[in-house]
N, C-alpha and C positions, 0 to 999 in steps of 0.2 A: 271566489273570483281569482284568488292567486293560483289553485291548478288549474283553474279554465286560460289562464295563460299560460302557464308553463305548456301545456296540453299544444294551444296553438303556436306556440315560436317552433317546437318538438317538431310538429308536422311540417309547419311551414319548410323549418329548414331540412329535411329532411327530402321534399319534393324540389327545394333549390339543387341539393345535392343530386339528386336521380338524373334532374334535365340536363344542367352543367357536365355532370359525369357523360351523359350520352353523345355531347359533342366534342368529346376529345377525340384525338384521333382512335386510341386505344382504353377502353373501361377498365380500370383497377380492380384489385380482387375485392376489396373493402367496399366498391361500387357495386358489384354483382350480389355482395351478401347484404347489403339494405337493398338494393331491388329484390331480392329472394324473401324478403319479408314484409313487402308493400302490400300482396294480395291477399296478406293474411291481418294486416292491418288495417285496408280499405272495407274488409267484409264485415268486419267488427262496429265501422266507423259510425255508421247509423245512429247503430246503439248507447255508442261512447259518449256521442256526442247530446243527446239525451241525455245520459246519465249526469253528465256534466254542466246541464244546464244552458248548452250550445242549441238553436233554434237549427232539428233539421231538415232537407229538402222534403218537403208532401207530395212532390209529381215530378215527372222526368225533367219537366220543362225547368224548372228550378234546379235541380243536377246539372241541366250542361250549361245553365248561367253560372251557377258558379262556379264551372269547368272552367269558364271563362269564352264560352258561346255568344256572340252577339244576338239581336233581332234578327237579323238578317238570315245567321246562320242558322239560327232554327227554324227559319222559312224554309231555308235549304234543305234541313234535315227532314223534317216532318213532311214535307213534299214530296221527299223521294220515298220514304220510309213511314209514311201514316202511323203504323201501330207502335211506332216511339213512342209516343203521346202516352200510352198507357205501359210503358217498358217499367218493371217493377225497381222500385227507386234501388234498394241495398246491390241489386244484383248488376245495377247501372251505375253506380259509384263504383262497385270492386272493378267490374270489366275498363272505365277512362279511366280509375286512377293506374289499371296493368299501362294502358297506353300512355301513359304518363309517364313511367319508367320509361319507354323509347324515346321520351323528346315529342311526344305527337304534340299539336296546340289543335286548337279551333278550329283554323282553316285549315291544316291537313285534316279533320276529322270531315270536314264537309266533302273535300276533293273522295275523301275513302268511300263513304256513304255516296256518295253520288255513284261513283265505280261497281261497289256493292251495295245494295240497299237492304240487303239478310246479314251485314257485316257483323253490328250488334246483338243481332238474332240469334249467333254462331256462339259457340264455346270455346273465346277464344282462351279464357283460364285454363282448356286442358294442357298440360303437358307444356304449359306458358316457358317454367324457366328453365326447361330442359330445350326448350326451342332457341330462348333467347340467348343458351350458352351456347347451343350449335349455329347459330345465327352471327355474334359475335365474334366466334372464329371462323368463319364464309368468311364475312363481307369484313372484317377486320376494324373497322371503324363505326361507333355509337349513330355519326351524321351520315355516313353511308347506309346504313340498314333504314333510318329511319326513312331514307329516301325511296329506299326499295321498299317498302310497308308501303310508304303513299302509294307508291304509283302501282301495286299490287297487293293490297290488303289481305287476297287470298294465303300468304305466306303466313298468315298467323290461325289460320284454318286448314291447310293441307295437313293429309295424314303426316306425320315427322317420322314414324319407323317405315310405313311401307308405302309412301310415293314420295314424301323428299328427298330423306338419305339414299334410297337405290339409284335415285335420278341424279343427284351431285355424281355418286360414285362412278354412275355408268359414263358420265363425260370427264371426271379425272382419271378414268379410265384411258379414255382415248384422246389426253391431251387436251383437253378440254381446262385447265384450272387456274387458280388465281386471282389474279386480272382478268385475265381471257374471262373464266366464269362470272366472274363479278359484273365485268360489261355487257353480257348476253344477258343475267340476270335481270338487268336493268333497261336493257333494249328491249327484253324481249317478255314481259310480264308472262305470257300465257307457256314458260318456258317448261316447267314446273307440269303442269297437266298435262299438257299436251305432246311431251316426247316420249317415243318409245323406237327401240333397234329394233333390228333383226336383218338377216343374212341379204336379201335384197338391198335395202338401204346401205347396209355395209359397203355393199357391192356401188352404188350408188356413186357412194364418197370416194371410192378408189376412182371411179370413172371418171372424174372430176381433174387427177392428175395433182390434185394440192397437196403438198408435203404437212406435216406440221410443225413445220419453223415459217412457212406461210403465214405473212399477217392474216390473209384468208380462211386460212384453214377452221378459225372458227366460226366463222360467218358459213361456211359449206356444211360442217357435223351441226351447228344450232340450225339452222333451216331446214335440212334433211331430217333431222332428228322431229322436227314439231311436225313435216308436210305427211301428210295421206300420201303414201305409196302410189297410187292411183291418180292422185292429183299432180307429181312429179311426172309418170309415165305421159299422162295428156299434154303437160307443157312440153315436153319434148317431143310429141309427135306432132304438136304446132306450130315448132318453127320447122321441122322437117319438112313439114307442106311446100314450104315454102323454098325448098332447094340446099337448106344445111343436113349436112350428113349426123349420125346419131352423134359418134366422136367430136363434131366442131359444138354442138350442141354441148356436150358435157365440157367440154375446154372452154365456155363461152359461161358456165354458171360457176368456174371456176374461179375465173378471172372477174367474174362482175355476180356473185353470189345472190344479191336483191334480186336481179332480174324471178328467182324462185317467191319472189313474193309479190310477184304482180298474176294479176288475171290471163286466162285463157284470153279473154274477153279483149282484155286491156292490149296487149305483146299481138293480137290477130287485126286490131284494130290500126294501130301503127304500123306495121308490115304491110299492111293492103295501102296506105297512104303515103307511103315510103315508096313500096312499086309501082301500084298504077297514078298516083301522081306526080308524086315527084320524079318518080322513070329514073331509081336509084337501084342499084343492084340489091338484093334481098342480103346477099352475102355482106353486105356493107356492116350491116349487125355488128356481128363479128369482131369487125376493128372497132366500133362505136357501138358500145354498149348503149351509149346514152339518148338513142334514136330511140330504142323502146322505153327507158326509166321518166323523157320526157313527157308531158302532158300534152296529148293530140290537141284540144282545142286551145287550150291557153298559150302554147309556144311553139309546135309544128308549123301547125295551120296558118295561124298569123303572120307569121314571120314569113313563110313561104307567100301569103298576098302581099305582104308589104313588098317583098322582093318583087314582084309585078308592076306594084304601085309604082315602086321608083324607076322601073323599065318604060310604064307608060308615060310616066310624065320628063323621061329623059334627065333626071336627075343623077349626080353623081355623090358618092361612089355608087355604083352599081353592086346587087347582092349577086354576083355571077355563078354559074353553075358548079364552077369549079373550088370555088369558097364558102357555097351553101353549109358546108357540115359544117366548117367555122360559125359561120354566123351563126347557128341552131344552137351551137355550143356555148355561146358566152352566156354571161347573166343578163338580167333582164338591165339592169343599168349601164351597162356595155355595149348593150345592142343598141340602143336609143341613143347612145352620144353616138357612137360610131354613123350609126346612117338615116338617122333624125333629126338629133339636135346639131348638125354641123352644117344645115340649108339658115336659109332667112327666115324670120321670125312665121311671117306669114304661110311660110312653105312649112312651118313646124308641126303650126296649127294645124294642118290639114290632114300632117301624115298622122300626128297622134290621134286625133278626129278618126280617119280610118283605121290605125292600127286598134282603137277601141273597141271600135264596130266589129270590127276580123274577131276579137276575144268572144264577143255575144254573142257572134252566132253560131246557133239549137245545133246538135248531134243531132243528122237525120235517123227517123225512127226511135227519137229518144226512150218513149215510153215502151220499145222492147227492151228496154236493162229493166226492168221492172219485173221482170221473169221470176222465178219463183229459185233462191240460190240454193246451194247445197253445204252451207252453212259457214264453216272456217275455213278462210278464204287458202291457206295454205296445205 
């Protein structure tokens, strides 16, 4: 009984020390070499603990309680991921105790599984602490990676010699790194697959006119870098439709980078409602970006009946022609003191009564977005 404790205090504090070390800002070297020997101490663990007369887990479902899994979260997990249930116990102790070494708990394992449901399924023990030392020095801090692992699990599954590394290098290449990388990392999960250069894109980014002492400039190489060539070429020949020249077009994804991340769909559908209703010059873009990044039904539309509303009912202030893009521009809680809640009570009732109404109603031909997409939407 006295090495069955010694045994447990050994481990216990040893996983105290993993977690704790991972939220510092920076992991000590003394931290890295007991993380360098968790995975070889979690594969063993099965066994040990048999040998020792420790009761150990018979089924998964028992490894991630005493992970420290809830009910709940094994609803979660085994929902998304059915063949848990039968995941082979030692091989599912070594892989959460590696996650263990990051800081992961419970509920980041749920949010991960949910994202990937093959998370567990993968290897993520290959080439584990040679990732976790290149990882380490990315993202520089234990609570920062663990945060990029939630929100993109696939980092502990991508190949590490021949699509991580070439893909860090290709954007501290071109200015890309640090900070900078680190917030893309994190904005942008599918960063990592889905970038690749070449001479067009290059060309692409110069068109754009961003320096890189540009806060922008990484928001313009991370977007170009992850979009389809192809799918770049089509959004810019859809605002062209519309009377902007190719060059205002690239000084316009410059200056408002997202707009690369909205739909064909999305930027044709505000344009047409922008011109032929609102009877706004298409060029207006341009200066207000934010006419195409708003939401057509929930803040265009609305707001432009409401301005009606208080025309017809002779109410003041009036949303007048000339301070439309103001009004479109504020927040939703600025727009409603401003020219809703500043009537009588009974006049309040009515306009939020209709401004309600205005948010419901259906996109005509709704059930054409239902079309058949071409997949990643950038």
């Amino acid at each position: 009984m006295a090495l069955v404790s010694v045994i447990e205090r050994h481990y216990l504090l040893q996983h105290r020390f993993l977690v704790s070390a991972s939220n510092r800002r920076f992991w000590t070297g003394s931290a890295s070499k007991v993380a360098a020997t968790c995975s070889t101490i979690c594969s063993n663990q099965a066994e040990t603990l048999r040998e020792t007369g420790i009761e150990s887990p018979s089924n998964s479902s028992e490894v991630f309680k005493k992970w420290g899994c809830t009910e709940n979260d094994l609803l979660n997990i085994f929902s998304r991921r059915p063949s848990l249930r039968n995941a082979q116990v030692n091989l599912l102790l070594s892989k959460l105790e590696l996650l263990s070494c990051l800081g992961i708990t419970s509920s980041d394992l749920v949010k991960m599984i949910n994202c990937r449901p093959r998370f567990l399924s993968c290897r993520i023990n290959n080439c584990f602490h040679e990732r976790l030392e290149f990882f380490r020095t990315l993202f520089g801090s234990g609570e920062v990676l663990r945060k990029a692992v939630v929100r993109n699990p696939s980092l502990l599954i991508y190949d590490l010699h021949n699509r991580i590394k070439p893909v860090i290098a290709s954007y501290e290449e071109m200015g890309v790194s640090g900070n900078d990388l680190r917030a893309m990392l994190m904005s942008r999960p599918m960063l990592i697959p889905r970038t690749y250069f070449n001479e067009e894109k290059m060309e692409f980014i110069k068109k754009t006119g961003v320096s890189k002492g540009s806060k922008m400039y990484k928001y313009v190489v991370v977007l170009i870098g992850i979009s389809r060539t192809e799918t770049i070429q089509d959004k810019v020949a859809n605002l062209e439709k519309f009377g902007c020249s190719e060059d205002e077009v690239w000084s316009l994804f410059g200056r408002s980078p997202l707009i690369l991340t909205l739909s064909v769909d999305k930027v044709q559908r505000n344009m047409i409602f922008i011109v032929d209703t609102m009877k706004l010059s298409p060029k207006l873009v341009l200066q207000y970006p934010f006419l195409l990044l708003s939401n057509l039904e929930t803040v265009l539309k609305p707001r432009l009946l409401l301005a009606g509303k208080l025309r017809e009912m002779e109410l003041q202030p009036q949303i007048t022609r000339s301070d439309m893009v103001w009004a479109l521009r504020m927040n939703e809680r600025g727009f409603l003191t401003e020219f809703v809640e500043c009537h009588p009570e009974n006049v309040v009732t009515e306009l939020l009564e209709f401004y309600k109404n205005a948010k419901c109603v259906k996109q005509l031909a709704e059930a054409s977005k239902k079309a058949v997409t071409k997949g990643f939407p950038f």
